[in-house]
C-alpha positions in Angstrom: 4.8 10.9 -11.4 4.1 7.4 -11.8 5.4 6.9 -8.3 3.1 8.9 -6.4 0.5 8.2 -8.3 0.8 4.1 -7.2 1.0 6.1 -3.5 -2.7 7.5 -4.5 -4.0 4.7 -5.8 -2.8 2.4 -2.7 -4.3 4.8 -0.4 -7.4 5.1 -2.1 -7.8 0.9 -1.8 -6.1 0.8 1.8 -8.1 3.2 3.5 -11.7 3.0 4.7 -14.3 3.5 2.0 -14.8 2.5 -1.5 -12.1 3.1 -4.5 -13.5 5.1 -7.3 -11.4 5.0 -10.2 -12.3 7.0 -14.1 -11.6 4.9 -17.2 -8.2 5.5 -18.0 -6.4 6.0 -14.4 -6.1 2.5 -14.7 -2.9 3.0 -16.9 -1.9 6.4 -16.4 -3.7 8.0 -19.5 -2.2 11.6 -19.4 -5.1 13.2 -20.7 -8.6 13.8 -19.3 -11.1 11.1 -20.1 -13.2 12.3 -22.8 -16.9 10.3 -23.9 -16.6 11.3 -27.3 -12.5 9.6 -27.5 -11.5 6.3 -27.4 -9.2 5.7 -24.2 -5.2 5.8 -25.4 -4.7 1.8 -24.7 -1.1 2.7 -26.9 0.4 4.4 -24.0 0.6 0.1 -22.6 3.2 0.0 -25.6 5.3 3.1 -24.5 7.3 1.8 -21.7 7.5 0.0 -18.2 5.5 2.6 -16.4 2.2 2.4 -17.9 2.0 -1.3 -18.0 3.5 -1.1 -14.3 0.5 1.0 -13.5 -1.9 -1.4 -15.1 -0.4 -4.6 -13.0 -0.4 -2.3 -9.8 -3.9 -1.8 -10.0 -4.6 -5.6 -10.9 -3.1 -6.2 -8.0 -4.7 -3.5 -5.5 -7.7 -5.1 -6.9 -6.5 -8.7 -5.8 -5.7 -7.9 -2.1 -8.7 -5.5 -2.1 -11.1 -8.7 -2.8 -8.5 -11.3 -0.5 -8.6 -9.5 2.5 -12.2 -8.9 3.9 -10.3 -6.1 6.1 -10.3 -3.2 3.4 -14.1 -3.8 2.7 -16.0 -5.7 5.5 -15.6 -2.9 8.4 -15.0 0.1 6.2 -17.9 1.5 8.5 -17.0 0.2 11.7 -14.5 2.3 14.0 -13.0 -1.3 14.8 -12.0 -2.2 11.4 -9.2 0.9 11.1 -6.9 2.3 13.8 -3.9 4.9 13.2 -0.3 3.2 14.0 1.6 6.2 13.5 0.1 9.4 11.8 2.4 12.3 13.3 6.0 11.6 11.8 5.9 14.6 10.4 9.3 15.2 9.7 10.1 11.9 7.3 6.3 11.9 6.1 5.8 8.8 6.9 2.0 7.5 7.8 1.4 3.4 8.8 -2.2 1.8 9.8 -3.6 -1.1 10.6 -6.8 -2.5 8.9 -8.9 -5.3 10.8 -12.0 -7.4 10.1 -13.4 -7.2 13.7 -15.5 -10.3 12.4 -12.2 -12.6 12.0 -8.8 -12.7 12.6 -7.8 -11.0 9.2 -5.2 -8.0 9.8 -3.2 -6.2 7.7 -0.9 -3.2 8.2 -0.1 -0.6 5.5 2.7 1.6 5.8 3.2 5.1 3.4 6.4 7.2 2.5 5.5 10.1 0.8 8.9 11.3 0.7 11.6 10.5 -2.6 14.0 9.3 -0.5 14.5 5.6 1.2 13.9 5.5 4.9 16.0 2.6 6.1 15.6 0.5 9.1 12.4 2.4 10.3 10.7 1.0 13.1 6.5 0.8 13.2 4.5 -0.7 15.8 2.9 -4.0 15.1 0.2 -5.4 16.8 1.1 -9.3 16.8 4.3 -11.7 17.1 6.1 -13.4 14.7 7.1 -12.9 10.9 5.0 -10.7 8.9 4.9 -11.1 5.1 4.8 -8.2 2.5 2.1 -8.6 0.6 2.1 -5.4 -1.6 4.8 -3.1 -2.3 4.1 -0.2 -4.6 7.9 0.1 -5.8 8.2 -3.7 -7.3 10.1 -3.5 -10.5 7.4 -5.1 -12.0 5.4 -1.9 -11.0 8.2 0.5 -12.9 9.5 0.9 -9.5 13.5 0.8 -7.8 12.3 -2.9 -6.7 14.0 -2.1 -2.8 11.4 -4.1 -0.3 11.8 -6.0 2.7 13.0 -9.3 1.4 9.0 -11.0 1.3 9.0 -10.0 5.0 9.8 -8.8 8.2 10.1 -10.6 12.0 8.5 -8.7 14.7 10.1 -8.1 17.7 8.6 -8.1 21.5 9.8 -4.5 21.4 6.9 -2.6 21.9 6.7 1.0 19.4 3.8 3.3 18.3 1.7 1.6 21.5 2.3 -1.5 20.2 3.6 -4.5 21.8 5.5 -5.8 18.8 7.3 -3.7 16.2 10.2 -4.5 13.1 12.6 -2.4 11.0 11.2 -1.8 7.5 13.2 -0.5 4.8 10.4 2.1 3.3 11.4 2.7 -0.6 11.0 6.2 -1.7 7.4 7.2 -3.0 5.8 4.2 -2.0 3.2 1.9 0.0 4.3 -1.6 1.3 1.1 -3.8 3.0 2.0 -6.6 5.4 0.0 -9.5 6.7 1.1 -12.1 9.0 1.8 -15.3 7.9 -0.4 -17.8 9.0 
């Protein structure tokens, strides 16, 4: 559960428009929120996942506010572009996210399935090595902790009409955000 709902959550920031979260998503509160109740802050105590949850959305928050291409174009048709939305068959979805005002770009990539996708190529849109800035299945999230080493090296090997693309190992349920390193 906890798993998909980082996917939501990562979504909800990556894509264009604003993130509306209720009091209590924030840590997974099981219940619904409730104005006469106090919010269950206890659940933090219960285990890695709740806590997880809370850090995960700390740090949504912190590449959210870092990187002016989730916010500064969410209206312009310039600051989002699909780099693969069709893989139907491994349910896999990646975009890119630009700030057409400066040379900010990041690409987020989405597995929606439980099971690790190895070596999966995306398209990229620039050279060189390509740092992962967010990955929703970090152990410090309550996640399996499988990633991409910190990063990935494109490859003039163009995929997804790209010119550049990398293997990514994609952990199951989860969103990893790349940037390139400047």
């Amino acid at each position: 559960k906890f798993a998909n709902l980082r996917v939501l959550l990562a979504y909800q920031w990556l894509f264009p428009g604003k993130p509306l979260l209720f009091m209590g998503c924030e840590f997974g509160q099981r219940g619904e929120w409730n104005a006469d109740t106090a919010l269950n802050w206890g659940f933090l105590q219960a285990g890695p996942y709740h806590a997880g949850l809370l850090r995960f959305v700390a740090d949504l928050n912190r590449l959210y506010t870092g990187a002016p291409e989730l916010w500064r174009s969410d209206y312009d048709d310039a600051g989002f572009r699909w780099i693969d939305c069709a893989d139907h068959e491994r349910s896999v979805l990646s975009f890119a996210r630009r700030d057409p005002q400066g040379a900010g770009i990041l690409v987020a990539i989405l597995n929606l399935t439980p099971v690790v996708q190895p070596r999966y190529r995306v398209g990229l849109p620039r050279p060189d090595r390509w740092r992962e800035a967010l990955n929703s299945d970090a152990a410090t999230y309550g996640g399996s902790n499988l990633g991409n080493l910190g990063g990935v090296l494109a490859e003039a090997h163009p995929w997804h009409g790209q010119p550049y693309s990398a293997e990514f190992t994609l952990p199951p349920l989860s969103v990893v955000v790349f940037q390139p390193e400047q």
